[in-house]
KEMAR-493907 format. One record per atom (N, C-alpha, C): residue in three letters; x, y, z. Coordinates in steps of 0.02 Angstrom, whole numbers, plus 32768, in hexadecimal, padded with zeros to 4 digits. Each point is the difference from the previous one (the first is absolute). Last residue first. Example, Ala and Ser with C-alpha at 12.3 -4.5 7.8 and 13.67 -1.06 7.14 Angstrom:
2
ser82827F908162/ser802A803B8003/ser7FD980378025/ala800F7EE27FFC/ala7FD3803B8000/ala802D803C8000/
***
This chain:
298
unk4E0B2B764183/unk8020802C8041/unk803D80198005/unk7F627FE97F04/unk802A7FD58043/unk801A80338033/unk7F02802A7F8E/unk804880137FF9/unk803D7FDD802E/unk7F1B7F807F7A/unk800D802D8041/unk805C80207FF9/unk7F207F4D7F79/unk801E801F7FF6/unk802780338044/unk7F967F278056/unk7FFE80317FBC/unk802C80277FF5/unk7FF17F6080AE/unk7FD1803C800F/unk800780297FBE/unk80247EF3802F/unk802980437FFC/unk7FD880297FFB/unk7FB47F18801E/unk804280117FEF/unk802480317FF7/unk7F237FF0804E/unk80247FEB8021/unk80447FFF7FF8/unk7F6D806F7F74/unk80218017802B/unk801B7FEC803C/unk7FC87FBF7F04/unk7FFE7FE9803E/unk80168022802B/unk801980017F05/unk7FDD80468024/unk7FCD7FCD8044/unk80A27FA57F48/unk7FB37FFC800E/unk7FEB801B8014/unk80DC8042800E/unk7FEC80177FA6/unk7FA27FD1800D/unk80BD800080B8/unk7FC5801C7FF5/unk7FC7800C7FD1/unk81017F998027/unk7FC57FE0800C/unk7FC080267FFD/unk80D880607FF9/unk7FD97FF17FB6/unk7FCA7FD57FFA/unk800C80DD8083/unk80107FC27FFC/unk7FF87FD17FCB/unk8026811A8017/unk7FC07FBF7FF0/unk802C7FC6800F/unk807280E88000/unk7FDD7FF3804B/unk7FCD7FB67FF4/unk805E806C7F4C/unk805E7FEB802B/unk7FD17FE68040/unk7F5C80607F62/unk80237FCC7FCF/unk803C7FD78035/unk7F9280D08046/unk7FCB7FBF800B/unk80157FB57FF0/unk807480C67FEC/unk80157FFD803F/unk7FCF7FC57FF7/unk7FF7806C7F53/unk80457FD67FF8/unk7FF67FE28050/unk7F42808C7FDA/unk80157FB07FD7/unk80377FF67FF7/unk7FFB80D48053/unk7FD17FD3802C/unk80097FC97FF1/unk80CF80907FBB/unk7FBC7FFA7FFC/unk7FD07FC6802A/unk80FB80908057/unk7FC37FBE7FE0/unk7FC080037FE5/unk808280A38078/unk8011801B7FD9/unk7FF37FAE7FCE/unk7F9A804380D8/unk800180247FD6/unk80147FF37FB5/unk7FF77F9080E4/unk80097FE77FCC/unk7FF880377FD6/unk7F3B803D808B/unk80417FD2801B/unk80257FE57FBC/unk7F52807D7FCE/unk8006802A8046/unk80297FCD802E/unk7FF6802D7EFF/unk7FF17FC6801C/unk800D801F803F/unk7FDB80897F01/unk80377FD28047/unk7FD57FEC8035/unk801B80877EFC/unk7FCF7FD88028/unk802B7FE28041/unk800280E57F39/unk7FFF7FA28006/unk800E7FF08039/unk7FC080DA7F97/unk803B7FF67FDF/unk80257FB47FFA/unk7F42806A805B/unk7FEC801A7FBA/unk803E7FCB7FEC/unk7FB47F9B80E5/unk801180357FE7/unk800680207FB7/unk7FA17F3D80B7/unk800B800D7FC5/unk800880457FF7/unk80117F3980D3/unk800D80437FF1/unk8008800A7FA8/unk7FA67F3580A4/unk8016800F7FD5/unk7FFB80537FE1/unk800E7F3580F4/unk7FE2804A7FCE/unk801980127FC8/unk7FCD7F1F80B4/unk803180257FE6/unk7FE780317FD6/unk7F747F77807E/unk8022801D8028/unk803680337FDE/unk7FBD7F037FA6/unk7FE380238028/unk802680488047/unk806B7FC77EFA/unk7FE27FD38045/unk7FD7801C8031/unk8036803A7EFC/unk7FFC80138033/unk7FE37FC98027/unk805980217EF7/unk7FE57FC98039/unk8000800D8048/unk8011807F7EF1/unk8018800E8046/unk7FE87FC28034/unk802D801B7EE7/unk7FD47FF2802E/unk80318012804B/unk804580277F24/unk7FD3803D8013/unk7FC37FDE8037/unk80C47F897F9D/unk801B80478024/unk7FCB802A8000/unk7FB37F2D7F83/unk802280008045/unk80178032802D/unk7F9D7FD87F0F/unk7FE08023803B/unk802480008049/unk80267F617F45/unk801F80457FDB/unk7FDB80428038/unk80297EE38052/unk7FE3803B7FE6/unk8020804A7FFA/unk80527F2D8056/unk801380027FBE/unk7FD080367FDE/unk7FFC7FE080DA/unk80457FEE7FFA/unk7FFC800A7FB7/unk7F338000806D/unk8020803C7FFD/unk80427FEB7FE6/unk7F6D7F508032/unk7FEA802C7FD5/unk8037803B7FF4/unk80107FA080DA/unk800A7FD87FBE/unk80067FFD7FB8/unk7F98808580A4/unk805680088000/unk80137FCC7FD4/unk7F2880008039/unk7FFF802A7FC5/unk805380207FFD/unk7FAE7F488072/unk7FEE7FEF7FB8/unk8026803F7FE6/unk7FED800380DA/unk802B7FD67FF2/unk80067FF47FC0/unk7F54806F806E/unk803180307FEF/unk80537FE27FED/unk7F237F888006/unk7FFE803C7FDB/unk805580147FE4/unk7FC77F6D80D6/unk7FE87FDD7FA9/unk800F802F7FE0/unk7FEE802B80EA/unk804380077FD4/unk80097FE07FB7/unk7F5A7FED80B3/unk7FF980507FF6/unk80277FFC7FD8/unk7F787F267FC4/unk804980398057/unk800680307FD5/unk7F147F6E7FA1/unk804880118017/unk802D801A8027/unk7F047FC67FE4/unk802E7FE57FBD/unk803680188005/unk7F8D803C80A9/unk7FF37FCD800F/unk80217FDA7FBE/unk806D80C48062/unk7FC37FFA7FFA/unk7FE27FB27FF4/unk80CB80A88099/unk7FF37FC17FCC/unk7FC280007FF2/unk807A80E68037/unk7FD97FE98002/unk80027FA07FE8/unk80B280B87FD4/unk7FBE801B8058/unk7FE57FC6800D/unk8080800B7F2A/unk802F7FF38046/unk7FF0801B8049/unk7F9980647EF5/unk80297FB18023/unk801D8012804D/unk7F8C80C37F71/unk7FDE7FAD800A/unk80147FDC800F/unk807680B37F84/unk7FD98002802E/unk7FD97FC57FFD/unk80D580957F84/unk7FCF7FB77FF5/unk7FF280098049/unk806A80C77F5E/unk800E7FDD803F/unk7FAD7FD47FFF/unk809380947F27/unk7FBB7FB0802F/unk802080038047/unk806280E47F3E/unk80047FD28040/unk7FBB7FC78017/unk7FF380A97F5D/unk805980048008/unk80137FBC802E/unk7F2380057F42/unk80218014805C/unk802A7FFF7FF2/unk7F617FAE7F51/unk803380547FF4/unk803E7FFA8033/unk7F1C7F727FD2/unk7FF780358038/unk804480297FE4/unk7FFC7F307F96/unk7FBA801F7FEB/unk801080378033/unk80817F7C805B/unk802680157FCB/unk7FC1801F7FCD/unk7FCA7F9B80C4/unk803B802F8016/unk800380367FAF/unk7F6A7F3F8005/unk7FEB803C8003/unk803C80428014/unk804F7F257FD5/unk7FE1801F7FC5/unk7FDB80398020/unk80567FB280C3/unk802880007FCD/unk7FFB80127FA8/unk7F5B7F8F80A0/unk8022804B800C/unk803680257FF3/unk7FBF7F277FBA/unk7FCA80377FEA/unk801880408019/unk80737F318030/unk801480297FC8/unk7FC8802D7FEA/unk7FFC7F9B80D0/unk8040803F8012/unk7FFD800D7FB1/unk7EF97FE28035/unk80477FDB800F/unk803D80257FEE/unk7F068046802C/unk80397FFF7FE8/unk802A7FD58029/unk7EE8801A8000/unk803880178012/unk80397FFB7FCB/unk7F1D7FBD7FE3/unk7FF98046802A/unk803A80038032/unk7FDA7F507F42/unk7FE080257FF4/unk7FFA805E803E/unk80A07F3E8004/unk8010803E7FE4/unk7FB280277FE7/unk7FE67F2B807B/unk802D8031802B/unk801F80367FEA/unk7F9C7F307F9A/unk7FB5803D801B/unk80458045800F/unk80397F027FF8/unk8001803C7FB4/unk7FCB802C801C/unk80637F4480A9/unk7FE5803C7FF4/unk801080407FB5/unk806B7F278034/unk7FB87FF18003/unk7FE8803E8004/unk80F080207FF3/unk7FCF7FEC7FAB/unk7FB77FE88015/unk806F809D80BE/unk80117FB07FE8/unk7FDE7FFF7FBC/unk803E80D88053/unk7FD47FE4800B/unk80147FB07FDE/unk8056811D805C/unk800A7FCA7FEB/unk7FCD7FCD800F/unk805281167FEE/unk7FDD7FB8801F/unk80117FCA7FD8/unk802C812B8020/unk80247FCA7FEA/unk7FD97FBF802B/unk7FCC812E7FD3/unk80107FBE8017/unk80097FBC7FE3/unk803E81047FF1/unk7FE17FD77FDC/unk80097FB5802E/unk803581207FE9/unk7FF77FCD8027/unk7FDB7FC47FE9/unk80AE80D07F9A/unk7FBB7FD48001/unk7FFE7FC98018/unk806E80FE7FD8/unk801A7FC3801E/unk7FAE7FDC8004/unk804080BB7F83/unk80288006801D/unk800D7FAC8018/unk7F8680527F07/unk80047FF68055/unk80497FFF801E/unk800B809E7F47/unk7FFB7FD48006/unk7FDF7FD48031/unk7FB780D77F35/unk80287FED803E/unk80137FB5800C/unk7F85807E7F5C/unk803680097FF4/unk80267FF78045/unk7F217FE67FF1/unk800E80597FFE/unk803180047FF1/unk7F9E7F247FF6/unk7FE2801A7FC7/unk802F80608025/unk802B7F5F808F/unk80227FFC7FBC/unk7FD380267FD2/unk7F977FFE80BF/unk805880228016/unk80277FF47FAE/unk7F087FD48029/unk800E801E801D/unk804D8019800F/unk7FA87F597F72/unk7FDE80337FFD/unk800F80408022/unk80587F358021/unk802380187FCC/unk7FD580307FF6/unk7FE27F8880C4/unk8026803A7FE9/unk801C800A7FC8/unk7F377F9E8010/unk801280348045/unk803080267FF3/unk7FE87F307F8A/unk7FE3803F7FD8/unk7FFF80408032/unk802E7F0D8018/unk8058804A800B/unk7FC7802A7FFF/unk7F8A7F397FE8/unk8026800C802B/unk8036803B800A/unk7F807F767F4F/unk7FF380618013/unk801F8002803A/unk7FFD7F1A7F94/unk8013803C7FC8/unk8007805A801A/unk801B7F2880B9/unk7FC080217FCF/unk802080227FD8/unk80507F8580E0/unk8004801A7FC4/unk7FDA80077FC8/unk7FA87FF5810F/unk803C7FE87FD6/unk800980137FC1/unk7FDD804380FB/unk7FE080007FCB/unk80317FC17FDC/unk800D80A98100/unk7FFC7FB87FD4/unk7FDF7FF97FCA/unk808180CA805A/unk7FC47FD6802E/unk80187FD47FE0/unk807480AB7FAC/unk7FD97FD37FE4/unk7FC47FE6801B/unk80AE80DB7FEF/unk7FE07FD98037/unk7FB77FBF7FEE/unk80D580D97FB8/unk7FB57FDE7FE7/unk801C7FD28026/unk806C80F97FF6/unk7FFE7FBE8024/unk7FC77FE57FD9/unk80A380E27FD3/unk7FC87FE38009/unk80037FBA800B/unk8056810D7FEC/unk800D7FCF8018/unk7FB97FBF7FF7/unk800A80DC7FBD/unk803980017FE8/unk80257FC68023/unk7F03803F801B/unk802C80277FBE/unk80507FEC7FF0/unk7F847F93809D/unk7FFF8035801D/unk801880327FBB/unk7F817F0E8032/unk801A802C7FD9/unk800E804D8022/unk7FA87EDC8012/unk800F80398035/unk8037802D7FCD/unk7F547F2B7FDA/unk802280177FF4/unk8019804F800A/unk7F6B7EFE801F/unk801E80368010/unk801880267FE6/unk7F337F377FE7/unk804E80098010/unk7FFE804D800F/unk7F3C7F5C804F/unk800F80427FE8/unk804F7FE47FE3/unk7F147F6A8032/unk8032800D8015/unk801A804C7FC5/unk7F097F6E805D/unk802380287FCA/unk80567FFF8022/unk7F457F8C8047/unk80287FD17FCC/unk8012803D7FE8/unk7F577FF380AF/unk80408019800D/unk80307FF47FC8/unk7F197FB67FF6/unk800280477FFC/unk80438023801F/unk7FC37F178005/unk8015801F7FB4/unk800A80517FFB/unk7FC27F3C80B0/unk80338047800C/unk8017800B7FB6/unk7F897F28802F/unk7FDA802D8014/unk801A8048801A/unk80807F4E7F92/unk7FA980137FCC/unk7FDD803E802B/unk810F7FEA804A/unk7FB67FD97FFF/unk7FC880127FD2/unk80D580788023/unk802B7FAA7FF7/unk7FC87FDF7FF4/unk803F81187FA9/unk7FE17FBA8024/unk801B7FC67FF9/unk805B80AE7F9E/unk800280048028/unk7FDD7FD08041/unk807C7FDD7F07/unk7FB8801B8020/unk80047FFA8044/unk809780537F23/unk80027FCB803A/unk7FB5800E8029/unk8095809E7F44/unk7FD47FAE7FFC/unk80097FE18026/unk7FE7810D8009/unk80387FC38012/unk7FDA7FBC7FEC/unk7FD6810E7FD6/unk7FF57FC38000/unk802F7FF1800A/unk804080F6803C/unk7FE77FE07FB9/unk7FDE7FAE8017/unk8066811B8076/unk7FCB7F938014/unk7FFE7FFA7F9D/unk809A80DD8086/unk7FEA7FCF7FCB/unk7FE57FD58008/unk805180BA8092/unk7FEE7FC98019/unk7FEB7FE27FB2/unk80B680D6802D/unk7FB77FE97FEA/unk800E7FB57FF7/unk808780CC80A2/unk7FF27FAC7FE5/unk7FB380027FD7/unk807980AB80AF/unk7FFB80117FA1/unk80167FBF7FE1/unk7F53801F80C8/unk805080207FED/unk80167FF97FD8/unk7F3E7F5E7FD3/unk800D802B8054/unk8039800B8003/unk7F3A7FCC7F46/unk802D80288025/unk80097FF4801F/unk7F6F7F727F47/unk8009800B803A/unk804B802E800E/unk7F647F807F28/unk8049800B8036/unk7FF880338045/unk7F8C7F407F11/unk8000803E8026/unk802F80118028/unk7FD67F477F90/unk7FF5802A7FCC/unk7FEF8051801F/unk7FC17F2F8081/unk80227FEE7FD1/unk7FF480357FD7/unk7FCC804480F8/unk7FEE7FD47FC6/unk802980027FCD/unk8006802D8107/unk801E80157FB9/unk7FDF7FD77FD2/unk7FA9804B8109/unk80147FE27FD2/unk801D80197FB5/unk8022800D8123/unk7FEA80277FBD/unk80157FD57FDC/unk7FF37FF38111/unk7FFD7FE37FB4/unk7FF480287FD3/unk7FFA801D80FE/unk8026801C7FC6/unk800E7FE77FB4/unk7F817FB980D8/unk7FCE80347FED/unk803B801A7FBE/unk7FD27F27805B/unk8029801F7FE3/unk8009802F7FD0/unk7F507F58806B/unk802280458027/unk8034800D7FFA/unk7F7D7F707F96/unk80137FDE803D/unk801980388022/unk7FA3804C7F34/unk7FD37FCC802F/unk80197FE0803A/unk809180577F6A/unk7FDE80538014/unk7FC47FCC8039/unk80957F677F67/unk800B80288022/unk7FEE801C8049/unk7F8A7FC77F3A/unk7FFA7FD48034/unk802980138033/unk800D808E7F3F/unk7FA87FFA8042/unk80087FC0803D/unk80CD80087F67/unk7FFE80398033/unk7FC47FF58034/unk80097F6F7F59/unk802F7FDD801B/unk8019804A8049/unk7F85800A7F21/unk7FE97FF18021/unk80117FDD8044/unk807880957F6D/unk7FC9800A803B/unk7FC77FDF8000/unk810F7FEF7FFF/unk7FC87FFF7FD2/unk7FB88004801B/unk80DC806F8072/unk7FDD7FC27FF6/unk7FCB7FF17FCC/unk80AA80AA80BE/unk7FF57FFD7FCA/unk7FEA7FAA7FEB/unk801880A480FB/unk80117FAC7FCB/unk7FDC80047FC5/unk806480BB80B7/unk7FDC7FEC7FC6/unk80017FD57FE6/unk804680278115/unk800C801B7FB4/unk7FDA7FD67FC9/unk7FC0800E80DB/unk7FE580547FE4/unk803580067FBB/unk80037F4080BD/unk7FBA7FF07FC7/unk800380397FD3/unk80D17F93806C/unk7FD8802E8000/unk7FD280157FCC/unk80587EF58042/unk803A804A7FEB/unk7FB8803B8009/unk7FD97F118036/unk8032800F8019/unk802580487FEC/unk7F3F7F967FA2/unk7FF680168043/unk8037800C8024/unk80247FB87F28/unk7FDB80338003/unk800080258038/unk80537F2A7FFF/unk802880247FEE/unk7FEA80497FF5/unk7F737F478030/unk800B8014803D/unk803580307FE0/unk7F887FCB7F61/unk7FE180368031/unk801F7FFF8034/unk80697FC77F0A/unk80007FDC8047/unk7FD580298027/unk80377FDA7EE1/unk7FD280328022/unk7FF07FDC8059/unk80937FA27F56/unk7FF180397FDA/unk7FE0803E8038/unk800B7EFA8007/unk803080148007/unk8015803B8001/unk7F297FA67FF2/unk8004801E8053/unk8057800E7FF2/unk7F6980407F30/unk80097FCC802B/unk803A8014802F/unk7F8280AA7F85/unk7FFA7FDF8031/unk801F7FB5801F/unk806880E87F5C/unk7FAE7FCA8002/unk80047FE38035/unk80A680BD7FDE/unk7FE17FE37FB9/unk7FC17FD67FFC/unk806680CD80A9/unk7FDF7FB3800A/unk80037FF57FA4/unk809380C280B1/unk7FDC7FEC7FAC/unk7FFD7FBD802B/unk802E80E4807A/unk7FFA7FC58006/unk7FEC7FCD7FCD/unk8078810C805A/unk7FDD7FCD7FE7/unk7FEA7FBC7FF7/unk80978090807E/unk7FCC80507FEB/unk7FBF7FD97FC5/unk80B87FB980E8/unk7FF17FE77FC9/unk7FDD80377FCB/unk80C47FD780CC/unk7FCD801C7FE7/unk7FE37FF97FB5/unk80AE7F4F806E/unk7FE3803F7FF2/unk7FD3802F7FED/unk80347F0B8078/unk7FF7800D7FC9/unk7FF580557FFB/unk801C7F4580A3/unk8034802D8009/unk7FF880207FB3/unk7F6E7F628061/unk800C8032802F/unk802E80167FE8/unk7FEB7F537F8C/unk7FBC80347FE0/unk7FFB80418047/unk80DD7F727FA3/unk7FD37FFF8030/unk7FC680387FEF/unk809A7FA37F4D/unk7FFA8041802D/unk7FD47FF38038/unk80227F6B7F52/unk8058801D8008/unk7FEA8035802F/unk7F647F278036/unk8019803F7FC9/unk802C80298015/unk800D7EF68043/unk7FE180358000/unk7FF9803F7FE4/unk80057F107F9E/unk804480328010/unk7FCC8029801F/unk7F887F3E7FAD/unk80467FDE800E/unk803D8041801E/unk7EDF7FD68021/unk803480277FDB/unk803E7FEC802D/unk7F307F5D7FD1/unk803F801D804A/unk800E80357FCF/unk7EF67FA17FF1/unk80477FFF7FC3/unk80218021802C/unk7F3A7FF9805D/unk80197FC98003/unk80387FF17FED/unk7F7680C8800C/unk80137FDA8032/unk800A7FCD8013/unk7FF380967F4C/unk7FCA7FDD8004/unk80067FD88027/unk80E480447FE9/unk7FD180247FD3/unk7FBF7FBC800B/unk80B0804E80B8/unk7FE37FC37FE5/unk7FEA802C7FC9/unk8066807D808B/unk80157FC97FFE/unk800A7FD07FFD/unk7FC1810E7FAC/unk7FE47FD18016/unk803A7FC18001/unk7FF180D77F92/unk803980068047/unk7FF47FBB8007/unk7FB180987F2B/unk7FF37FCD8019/unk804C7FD48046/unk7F7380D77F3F/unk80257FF68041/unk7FFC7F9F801F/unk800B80AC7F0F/unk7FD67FB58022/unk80107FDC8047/unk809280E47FB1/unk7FCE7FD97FBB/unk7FF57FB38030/unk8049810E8052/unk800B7FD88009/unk7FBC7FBC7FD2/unk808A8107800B/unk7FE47FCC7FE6/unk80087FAE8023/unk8053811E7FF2/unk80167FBF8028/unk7FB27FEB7FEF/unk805D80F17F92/unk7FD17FE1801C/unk80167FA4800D/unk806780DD7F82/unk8001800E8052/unk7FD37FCC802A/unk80727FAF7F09/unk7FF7802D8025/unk80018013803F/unk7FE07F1E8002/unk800180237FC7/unk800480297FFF/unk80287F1E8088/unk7FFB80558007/unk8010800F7FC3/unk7F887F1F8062/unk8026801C7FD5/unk7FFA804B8018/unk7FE97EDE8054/unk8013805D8021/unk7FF7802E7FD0/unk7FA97F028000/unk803780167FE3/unk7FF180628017/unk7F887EE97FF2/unk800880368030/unk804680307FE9/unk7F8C7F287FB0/unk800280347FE5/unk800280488024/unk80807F4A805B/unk7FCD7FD07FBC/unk7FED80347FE0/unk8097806A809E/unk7FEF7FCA8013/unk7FD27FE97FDB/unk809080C57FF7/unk7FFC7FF58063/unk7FE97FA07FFC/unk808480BF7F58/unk7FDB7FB88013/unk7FF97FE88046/unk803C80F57F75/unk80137FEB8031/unk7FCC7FAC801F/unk805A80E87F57/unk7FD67FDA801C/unk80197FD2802F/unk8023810B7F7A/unk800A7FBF8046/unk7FD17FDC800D/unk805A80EC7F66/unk7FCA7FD1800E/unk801C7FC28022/
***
């Protein structure tokens, strides 16, 4: 299995015989104003055949139409459905929807949807988009979860503990995103995660392996892309979770095997050590004027 961070929640995955691609987003502004700070690790022209497409919900970080319009309409975008019809209405004739608590085939991947706490809407008058999906990609003997965005909740794993731990198995690798919010905003875990939530959910989930998603695409208006992922190296130095986090830069791939794991550059380094020798120490405010974050030295 192979992933691969292209960019905020953009991420490659090969599972099994089937290539995945989770919340396409290429764009060089989010909401055409906010700069993305790195272009994505993959040019969206040079992206491989695809056999799928997952949406968790609608906001514009999550879900880009020009990014859409840019790749081939005939592969399958998976989506909550209400978030498909609409979809299917603008003419995306391939949408299929997953509802929470249901799943979906394609090659020998089952598509898992469970709830996500986060609402998909931004306006009173778009409530009817407020659903969002998580993930979780099972091939019997390999498996991925895929958060979208939510935040921590008592039920949050229940996906997969229901589904892979309850059979006596382990997750493989769990995608989980990572934010950050000034103390004026207490609202901000109601429908996301911060680096230590994701982190408790890491560890509620089982995984062999966190790779963290969400930082270092995008500035938003309460913070730089690099707030997060600065905290959560920080965090990590003295955490009992550490050797099972992976920190992928945009672009870099993470190869998981039965037997263990490697880095498609640097091999024989873990990700977060390289993040730990590559951080400035001026950075720790997570200014990316002052340093570009966590990164592998040259």
């Amino acid at each position: 299995m192979k992933v691969t961070y292209i960019g905020h929640a953009t991420l490659l995955l090969e599972i099994g015989s089937v290539r995945l691609l989770t919340d396409p987003n290429f764009d060089p502004k989010l909401g055409g104003f906010l700069p993305r700070v790195r272009p994505p690790g993959v040019p969206l022209d040079r992206l491989p055949a695809l056999d799928a497409l997952l949406i968790t919900h609608a906001h514009a970080d999550h879900l880009s139409f020009d990014s859409l319009d840019a790749l081939p309409r005939d592969i399958p975008l998976y989506a909550p459905p209400v978030i498909a019809r609409w979809l299917r209405r603008r003419g995306y004739t391939s949408a299929e929807p997953i509802p929470p608590g249901e799943s979906a085939r394609i090659g020998d991947v089952s598509i898992h949807a469970a709830l996500a706490t986060h609402r998909g809407n931004r306006y009173g008058v778009d409530r009817w988009r407020g659903a969002a999906n998580m993930y979780l990609l099972d091939t019997g003997k390999e498996s991925c979860f895929f958060a979208g965005d939510t935040a921590l909740t008592p039920s949050t794993h229940r996906l997969v503990h229901d589904t892979i731990v309850e059979t006596g198995r382990q997750l493989d690798i769990a995608l989980i995103p990572i934010g950050y919010a000034p103390k004026w905003k207490p609202g901000f875990r109601r429908g996301h995660l911060t680096h230590e939530d994701a982190l408790v959910l890491f560890e509620r989930l089982g995984g062999r392996v966190l790779v963290p998603y969400h930082w270092g695409t995008f500035h938003h208006v309460t913070s730089r892309a690099h707030d997060a992922i600065v905290r959560l190296v920080a965090r990590l130095k003295e955490h009992h979770l550490r050797s099972a986090v992976r920190i992928l830069e945009p672009g870099e791939t993470l190869e998981l095997t039965r037997d263990a794991d490697r880095m498609s550059s640097h091999p024989a380094r873990r990700a977060v050590d390289r993040a730990f020798s590559g951080a400035r120490e001026t950075a720790t405010d997570g200014d990316p004027r002052r340093g570009s974050g966590p990164r592998a030295p040259q």
